[in-house]
C-alpha positions, -999 to +999 in steps of 0.1 A: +198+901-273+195+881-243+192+846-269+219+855-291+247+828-274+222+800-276+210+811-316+246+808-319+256+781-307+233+760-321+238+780-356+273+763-347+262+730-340+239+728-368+268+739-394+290+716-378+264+686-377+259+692-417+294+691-422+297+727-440+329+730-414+344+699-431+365+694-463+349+686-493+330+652-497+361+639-523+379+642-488+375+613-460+376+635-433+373+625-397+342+633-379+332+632-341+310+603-343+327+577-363+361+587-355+369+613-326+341+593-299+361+558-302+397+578-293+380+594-260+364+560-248+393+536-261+417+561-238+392+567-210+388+605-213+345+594-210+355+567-180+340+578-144+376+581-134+383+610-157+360+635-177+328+610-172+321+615-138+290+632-127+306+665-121+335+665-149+371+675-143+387+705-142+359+726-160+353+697-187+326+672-183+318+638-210+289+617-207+300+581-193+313+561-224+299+584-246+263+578-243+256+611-256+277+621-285+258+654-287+264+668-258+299+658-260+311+675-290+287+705-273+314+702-247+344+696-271+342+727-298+313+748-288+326+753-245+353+764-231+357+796-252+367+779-281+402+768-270+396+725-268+398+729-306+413+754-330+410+744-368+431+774-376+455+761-352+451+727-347+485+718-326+474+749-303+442+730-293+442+723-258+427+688-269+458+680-283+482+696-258+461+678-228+465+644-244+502+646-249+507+664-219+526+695-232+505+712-208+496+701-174+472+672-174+460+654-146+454+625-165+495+625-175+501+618-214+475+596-227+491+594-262+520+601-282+524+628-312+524+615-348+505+585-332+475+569-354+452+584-327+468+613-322+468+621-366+427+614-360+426+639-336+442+667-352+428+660-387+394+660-374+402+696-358+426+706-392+394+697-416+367+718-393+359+695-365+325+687-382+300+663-361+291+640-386+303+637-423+274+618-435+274+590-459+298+570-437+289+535-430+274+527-397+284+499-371+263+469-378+279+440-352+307+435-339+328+400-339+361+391-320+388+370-340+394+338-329+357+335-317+370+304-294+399+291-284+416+265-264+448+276-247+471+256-218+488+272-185+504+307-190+499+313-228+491+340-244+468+351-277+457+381-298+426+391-304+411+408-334+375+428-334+361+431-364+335+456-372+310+445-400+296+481-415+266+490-433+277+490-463+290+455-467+328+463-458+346+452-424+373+471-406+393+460-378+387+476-347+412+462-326+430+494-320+404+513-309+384+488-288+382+481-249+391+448-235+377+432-203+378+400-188+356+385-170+373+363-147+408+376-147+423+347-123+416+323-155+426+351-183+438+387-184+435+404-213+457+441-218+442+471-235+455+457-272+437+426-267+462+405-258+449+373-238+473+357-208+463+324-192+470+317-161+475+284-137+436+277-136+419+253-150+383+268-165+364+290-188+364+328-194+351+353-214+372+380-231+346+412-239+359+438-270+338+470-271+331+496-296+315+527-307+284+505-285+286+474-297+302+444-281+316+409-294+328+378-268+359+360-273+351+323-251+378+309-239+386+275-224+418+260-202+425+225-200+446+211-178+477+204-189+492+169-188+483+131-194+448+121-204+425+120-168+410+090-166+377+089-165+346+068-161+309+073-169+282+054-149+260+034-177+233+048-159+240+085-162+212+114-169+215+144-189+229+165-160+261+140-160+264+137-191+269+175-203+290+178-172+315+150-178+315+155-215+329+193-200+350+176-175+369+154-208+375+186-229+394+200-194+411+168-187+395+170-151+387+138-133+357+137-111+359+129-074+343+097-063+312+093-051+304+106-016+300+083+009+259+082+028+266+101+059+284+129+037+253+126+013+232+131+043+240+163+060+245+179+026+211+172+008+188+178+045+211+213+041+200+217+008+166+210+007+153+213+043+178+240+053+187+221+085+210+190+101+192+156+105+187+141+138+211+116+151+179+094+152+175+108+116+210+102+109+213+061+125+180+054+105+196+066+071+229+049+080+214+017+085+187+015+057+203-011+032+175+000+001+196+005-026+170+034-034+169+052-001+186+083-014+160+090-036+132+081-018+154+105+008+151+134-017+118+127-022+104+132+014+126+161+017+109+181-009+075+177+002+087+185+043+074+220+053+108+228+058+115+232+021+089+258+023+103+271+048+139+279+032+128+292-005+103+314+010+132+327+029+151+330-004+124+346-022+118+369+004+155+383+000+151+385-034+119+399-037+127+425-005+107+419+022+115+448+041+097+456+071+118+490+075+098+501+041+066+485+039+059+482+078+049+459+100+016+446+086+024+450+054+059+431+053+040+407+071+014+398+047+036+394+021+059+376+032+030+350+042+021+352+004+056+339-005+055+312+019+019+300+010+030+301-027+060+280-018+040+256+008+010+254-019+040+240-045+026+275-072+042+269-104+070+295-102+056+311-137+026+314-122+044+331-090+061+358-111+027+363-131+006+369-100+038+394-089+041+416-118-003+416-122-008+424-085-036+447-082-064+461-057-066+459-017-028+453-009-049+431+024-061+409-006-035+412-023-005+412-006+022+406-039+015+441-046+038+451-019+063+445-045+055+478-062+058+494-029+091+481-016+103+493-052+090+533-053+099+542-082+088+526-120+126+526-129+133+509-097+102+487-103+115+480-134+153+474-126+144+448-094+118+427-118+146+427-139+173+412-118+152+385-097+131+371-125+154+375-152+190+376-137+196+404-158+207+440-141+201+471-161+199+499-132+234+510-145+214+513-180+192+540-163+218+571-170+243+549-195+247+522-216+259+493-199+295+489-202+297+450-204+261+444-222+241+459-250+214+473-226+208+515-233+192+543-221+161+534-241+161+497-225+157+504-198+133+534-202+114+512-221+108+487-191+103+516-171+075+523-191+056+492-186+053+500-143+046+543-151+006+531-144+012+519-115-002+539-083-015+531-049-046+548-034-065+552-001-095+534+005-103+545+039-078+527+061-074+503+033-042+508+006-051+498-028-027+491-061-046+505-091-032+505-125-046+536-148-038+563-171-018+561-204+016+575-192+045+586-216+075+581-213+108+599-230+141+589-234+161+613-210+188+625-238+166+625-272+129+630-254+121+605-281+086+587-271+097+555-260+072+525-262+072+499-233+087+469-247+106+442-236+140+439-232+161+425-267+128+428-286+115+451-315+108+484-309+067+481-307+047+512-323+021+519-297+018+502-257-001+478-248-036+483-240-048+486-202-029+474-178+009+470-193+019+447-169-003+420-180+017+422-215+052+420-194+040+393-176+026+372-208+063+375-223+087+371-195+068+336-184+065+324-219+082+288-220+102+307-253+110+333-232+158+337-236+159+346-200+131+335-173+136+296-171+172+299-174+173+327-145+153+298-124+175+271-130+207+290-125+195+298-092+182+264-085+216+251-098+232+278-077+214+266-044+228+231-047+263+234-059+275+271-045+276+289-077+257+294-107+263+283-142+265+319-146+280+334-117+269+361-103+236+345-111+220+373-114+244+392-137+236+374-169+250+389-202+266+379-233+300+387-220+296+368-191+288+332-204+273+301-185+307+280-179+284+249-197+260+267-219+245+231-229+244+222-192+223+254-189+199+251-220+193+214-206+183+224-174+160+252-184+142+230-209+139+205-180+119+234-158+097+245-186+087+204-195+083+203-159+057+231-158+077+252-137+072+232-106+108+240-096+113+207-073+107+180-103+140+199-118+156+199-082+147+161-076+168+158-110+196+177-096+197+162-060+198+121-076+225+130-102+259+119-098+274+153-100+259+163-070+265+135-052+305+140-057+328+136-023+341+170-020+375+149-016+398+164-044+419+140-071+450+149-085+435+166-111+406+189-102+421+204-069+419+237-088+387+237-104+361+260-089+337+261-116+332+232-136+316+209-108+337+180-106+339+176-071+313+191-043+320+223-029+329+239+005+304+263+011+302+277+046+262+275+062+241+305+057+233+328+086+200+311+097+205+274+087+236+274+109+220+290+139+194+268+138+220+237+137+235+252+169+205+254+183+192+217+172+232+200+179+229+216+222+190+210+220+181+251+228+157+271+208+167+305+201+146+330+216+139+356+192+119+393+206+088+392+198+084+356+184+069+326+196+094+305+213+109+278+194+105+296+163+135+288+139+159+311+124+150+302+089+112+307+098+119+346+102+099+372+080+117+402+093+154+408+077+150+432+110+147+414+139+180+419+162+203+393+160+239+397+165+249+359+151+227+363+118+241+399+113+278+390+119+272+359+092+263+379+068+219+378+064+211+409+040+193+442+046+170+436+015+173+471+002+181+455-032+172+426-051+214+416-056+224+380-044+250+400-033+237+410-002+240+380+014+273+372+021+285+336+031+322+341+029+338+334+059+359+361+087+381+361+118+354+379+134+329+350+132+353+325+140+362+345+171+329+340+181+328+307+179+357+303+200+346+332+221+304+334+223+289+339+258+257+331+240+272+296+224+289+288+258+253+290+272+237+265+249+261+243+253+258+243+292+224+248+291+206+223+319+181+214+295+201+213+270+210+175+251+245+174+264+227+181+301+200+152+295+224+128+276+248+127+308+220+127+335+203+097+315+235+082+325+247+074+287+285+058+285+308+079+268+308+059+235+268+069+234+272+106+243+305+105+216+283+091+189+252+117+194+276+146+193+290+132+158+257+123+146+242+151+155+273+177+143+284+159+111+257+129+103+279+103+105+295+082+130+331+091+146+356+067+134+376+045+157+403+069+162+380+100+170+359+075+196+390+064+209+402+100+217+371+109+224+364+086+250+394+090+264+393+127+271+359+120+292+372+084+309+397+106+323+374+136+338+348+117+356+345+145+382+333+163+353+318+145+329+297+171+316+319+197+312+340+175+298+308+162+272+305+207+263+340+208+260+341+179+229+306+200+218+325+233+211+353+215+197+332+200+172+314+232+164+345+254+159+358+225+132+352+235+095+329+205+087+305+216+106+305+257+101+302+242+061+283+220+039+305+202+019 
C-alpha cells in the first residue's frame, strides 16, 4: 500500500500524543512537551548553530527554539529508523549516546550521565517516549527572582525563574532556563544565571527564557564611592527632574552647563541639520537676552531647514528607494514626506494617512509604502519597526528569542496588509484594497484573525478595508507603543541614543534605561497633539541637553544615563554640507540643481563617494541600523587625503579666496575660520598661533589661510557634534 508509512506513522504519533506509550497516570512520567522540549532548547540542540538551522545537521533537523514541538518529536521518535529513541533500550538510544558523547558528536558532550537532565531524558524514553501526558499543568508566566537589584563594581548575583503553573503551584525553572543580557559591558550573566557586574556605571537587563515565556531581571550600577554632589536648578522641568533623580540613585554628577558658542553649533546641528554662519554665530555671541536660547530654538524649528532634515529621516525610515519604486515614483513620495514635515502634519495623522493610502499612487503618493514593501509580511514587519519600534520579521518563521512575539503575531499583522493590491489604470498605478483574504498560521493552518500586536485574539476581521482598523489603534493616544516609539527617536535625535537603544528594538527584555523619563515624554507628545516640535522645544531648553560634554570625575564612564552631552560624529550629509558652507562651495550633485544641499537629497542613490564612505544607508530596510555614524581610518584618511576637499578649500571663489583678496588681517580671516568651523571664537592662545603661522608666510597668505582651514576640519570638534 503505497500510504501504509504515513497511516503508520501517524497511528504512532497519535498513540504517543494520547500517551497509551506512557506509564500509568499513578506515574509522573516525563513527556516531550513539558519536559524533553526545555533540555533540547536550555542545551542548544534547537539553536541555529546546531540542529535548528534551516537544513539540520547530520541527517537530524529541530525547529529554531522549538517553535514546533510536533514536528520535533516527528523528528525525535518517529525518523531516523527508530534509533534516536529505544524504550526497550533506553541507554542504546542515540539521543542519549549523542549527548554524552559516547559516540561521535559534533556538538562534543553536552551533558553528563546520571545528570538531572540526563535522568529526564532517559525516563521519558524508559516510560514510552509519549508526546504529551495530559493533565500536567501548563506555563502561565514566568518571573525572575530578585525582580531588581542594585549591585556595585565587579559583583556578582543569582538569579531564580520562577514558573507560576496552571494549577496554582510554582516551580523553579532556573535550571532549565536561557540567560541573556542585554548589555553585557554593564552585566554578564552565565547559562545558570549567574549575574557579573562590571566597571560601568548603568542599567541592564538580564532576560530568563522558558518553554516560551520570558521574565526580566533590571538591574542598576551605581558608582561606587562618596556621595556626588549634586545641584538642581529651582527652575527645573520634568525632563531634569526624572533625569537627575536617575543621576542620584547612580551617584553621577552632571557636567556644567555648556557654554553659548558650544550651545550653538549643537542645537543649529540638531534642529536645522547645518553649522551657523560666522555672521550667525557673532550675532548669537553678542546678544545679552537672557532668553535668546529659546527664542534661538524657537526660530530654528519653524526654518525650512528642519523640514529639510526629518524628511530626510523619515525618508530612511520609511525607504525611499528609487532602485525599487523608480524615478517618478520615489520622487513623489518623498515630496509627500517633506510637505508633511514643511506643513507641521501631526505625526499621528502622518502614520494614519500611511497605513490608509489608497487610489492613484500620482494622488496619492504614501501608497508607495506598500510598494517599496512587496510583500504583506514585509508590509507588515516595516510598519512595525518605524511606527512602533518594535521588530518582529524574526517572528515570521520563529518565536522571537528575546520577546513574546510568535508565529501567530506576526501572521496576524500580516493579515491586516493581505488586501492590499496595486492595479493599472492605463498609464496610471492605483492601490486598491479588496477581497476578504485568509490567512493561516504556517505550522497549525489555524485561521488566524488580523489583530494587533499584544491584544486579544479578535473572532472575525475587521470589515472593509483592515488597515483603517490598524491605523485607528496604533495612533490611539492609549496606544503601549506609538508615542513612545516617537519620543524615543526624538530623544534619540538630540542626545545620540535612545532611551531604549536600539530605538527601534523595543521589548520587555530590553528596558528604557529611565522608564519614567520615557512615560513622561510620551505623555508630553500625546498632550501636545503629536506636533513632534512642542515636545522637541521641551527637549532643546532643558538643562540636560544643554550639558558641556566636559566630563567630571564622576560620569566619565557613563554612556547612557545623560549626564553630560555626547560625542557624536556628523551624519553623512549634515557634514558635507558644513564643508561645503565652512570653504563657501556648493556641492555639485549629477543631475541636480546647483547649490542643492546634501541633506536636501531624495535619492539614497545619487553617486557620492563622501556620503557613501560616511555611512548614508541603502534604504532596503526600515533598521536605524543602516545608517552608520561610527567613525573609521578610512574617512579620516580622506580628510587628510581628499583631492575633492583640497579643491574646496583652494577654490578661487571660495571664502578663504575672497576673505584674503578683501584684504582681511589675519586676526579677521583667524576668527571667520573659527566661527565658521566650531561657532565660537578662537581663544587667545589659538589666535596667537594662528596668526603667527600666516604673519610668517606673507608670500603666501592664502595657502597659508587653506592650510589653518584643513587643520581645522581634520580636528574632532568639528567632524562631531558635541
Amino acid at each position: 500500500m503505497k500510504g501504509a508509512p504515513q497511516l503508520l506513522r501517524g497511528l504512532l504519533f497519535a498513540l504517543a500524543c494520547n500517551g497509551i506509550t506512557a506509564l500509568s497516570a499513578a506515574s509522573p512520567a516525563p513527556d516531550f512537551v513539558h519536559d524533553v522540549a526545555p533540555v533540547l532548547s536550555r542545551f542548544g540542540c534547537n539553536g541555529s548553530a546546531c540542529h535548528g538551522k534551516a537544513e539540520g545537521q547530520n541527517g537530524f533537523k529541530l525547529s529554531v527554539f522549538g517553535n514546533d514541538p510536533v514536528a520535533d518529536f516527528e523528528a525525535m521518535v518517529l525518523s531516523g529508523r527508530g534509533r534516536r529513541v529505544m524504550a526497550a533500550s533506553p541507554d542504546q538510544s542515540l539521543l542519549l549516546r549523542k549527548a554524552v558523547a559516547s559516540v561521535p558528536h559534533a556538538g562534543g558532550p553536552r551533558m553528563r550521565e546520571g545528570s538531572r537532565e540526563y535522568s529526564i531524558l532517559r525516563e521519558w524514553i524508559a516510560s514510552g517516549a509519549a508526546y504529551s501526558g495530559g493533565g500536567k499543568a501548563e506555563i502561565l508566566s514566568l518571573r525572575m527572582e530578585p525582580a531588581d537589584a542594585l549591585l556595585g563594581f565587579e559583583q556578582h548575583e543569582p538569579l531564580k525563574v520562577i514558573a507560576t503553573l496552571s494549577d496554582g503551584s510554582e516551580q523553579d525553572v532556573t535550571w532549565l532556563s536561557i540567560f541573556h543580557s542585554n548589555n553585557p559591558a554593564l552585566a554578564e550573566v552565565d547559562e545558570n544565571g549567574r549575574v557579573k557586574t562590571g566597571a560601568i556605571v548603568g542599567q541592564a537587563a538580564v532576560m530568563g527564557r522558558y518553554a516560551g515565556a520570558i521574565a526580566v531581571h533590571h538591574l542598576s550600577i551605581p558608582r561606587p564611592g562618596a556621595q556626588a554632589a549634586f545641584e538642581e536648578a529651582p527652575h527645573s522641568g520634568a525632563i531634569d527632574r526624572l533625569v537627575n533623580a536617575n543621576l542620584r540613585r547612580l551617584n553621577l554628577s552632571p557636567s556644567e552647563k555648556v557654554d553659548d558658542a558650544g550651545f550653538l553649533r549643537r542645537v543649529y546641528i540638531d534642529i536645522a541639520g547645518r553649522l551657523p554662519t560666522p555672521a550667525e554665530a557673532r550675532a548669537f555671541l553678542s546678544d545679552s537676552r537672557a532668553q535668546k536660547r529659546s527664542l534661538l530654538v524657537d526660530a530654528l524649528l519653524e526654518s525650512p531647514e528642519w523640514a529639510d532634515l526629518w524628511a530626510l529621516k523619515w525618508s530612511d525610515l520609511l525607504r525611499v528607494d528609487r532602485r525599487t519604486l523608480g524615478f517618478n515614483n520615489a520622487h513623489a513620495y518623498f515630496q509627500w514626506i517633506r510637505s508633511s514635515m514643511q506643513s507641521n502634519l501631526r505625526w499621528d495623522e502622518f502614520a494614519r494617512q500611511l497605513l490608509q493610502a489608497d487610489g492613484p499612487l500620482q494622488e496619492n503618493p504614501a501608497g508607495n509604502f506598500f510598494k517599496v514593501a512587496k510583500k504583506p509580511g514585509e508590509m507588515a514587519a516595516t510598519a512595525s519597526q518605524a511606527l512602533l519600534g518594535i521588530r518582529i520579521t524574526c517572528a515570521e518563521c520563529h518565536q522571537h528569542p528575546f520577546d513574546r512575539w510568535t508565529q501567530g503575531d506576526y501572521h496576524s499583522m500580516r493579515a491586516y496588509f493581505e488586501q492590499v493590491k496595486f492595479k493599472k489604470a492605463g498609464d496610471e498605478e492605483a492601490l486598491v484594497s479588496e477581497g476578504d483574504p485568509k490567512v493561516l498560521h504556517p505550522r497549525t493552518k489555524e485561521v488566524l484573525r488580523a489583530h494587533p500586536l499584544g491584544t486579544p485574539k479578535p473572532e472575525a476581521d475587521p470589515e472593509g478595508d483592515r488597515r483603517r482598523a490598524l491605523a485607528d489603534w496604533l495612533v490611539a493616544p492609549e496606544n503601549p507603543w506609538f508615542a513612545r516609539n516617537i519620543a524615543n527617536r526624538i530623544w534619540a535625535h538630540f542626545f545620540g541614543r535612545g532611551l531604549v537603544e536600539p530605538v527601534d528594538d523595543v521589548r520587555a527584555t530590553n528596558p528604557a534605561s529611565n522608564p519614567e523619563l520615557l512615560e513622561h515624554l510620551a505623555g508630553s507628545l500625546v498632550r501636545g497633539g503629536f506636533h513632534p516640535k512642542l515636545l522637541m522645544r521641551e527637549i532643546a531648553n532643558s538643562d540636560t541637553y544643554q550639558r558641556s560634554s566636559v566630563p567630571n570625575s564622576t560620569n566619565a564612564s557613563d554612556e547612557q544615563n545623560f549626564s553630560r552631552s555626547s560625542f557624536r560624529r556628523l551624519t553623512s550629509e549634515v557634514l558635507l554640507d558644513a564643508i561645503c558652507d565652512v570653504t563657501g562651495v556648493p556641492e555639485k550633485f549629477a543631475g541636480v540643481p546647483k547649490g542643492q544641499r546634501a541633506v536636501q537629497l531624495w535619492d539614497s542613490e545619487q553617486q557620492s563617494y563622501f556620503l557613501k564612505l560616511f555611512g548614508r544607508p541603502m534604504r532596503t530596510t526600515a533598521c536605524e541600523c543602516e545608517r552608520s555614524a561610527s567613525a573609521s581610518v578610512s574617512q579620516a584618511l580622506h580628510f587628510m587625503n581628499s583631492p575633492a576637499l583640497q579643491s574646496k578649500i583652494s577654490n578661487a571663489g571660495g571664502h578663504i579666496a575672497r576673505m584674503v583678496a578683501s584684504g582681511a588681517d589675519d586676526a579677521r580671516v583667524v576668527e571667520e575660520l573659527y566661527l565658521g568651523c566650531f561657532a565660537r571664537m578662537p581663544s587667545t592662545t589659538e589666535l596667537a598661533d594662528a596668526c603667527g603661522y600666516l604673519g610668517a608666510r606673507k608670500a603666501r597668505r592664502q595657502e597659508a589661510a587653506e592650510d589653518l582651514c584643513w587643520s581645522l576640519l581634520n580636528t574632532l570638534e568639528f567632524v562631531f557634534n558635541h
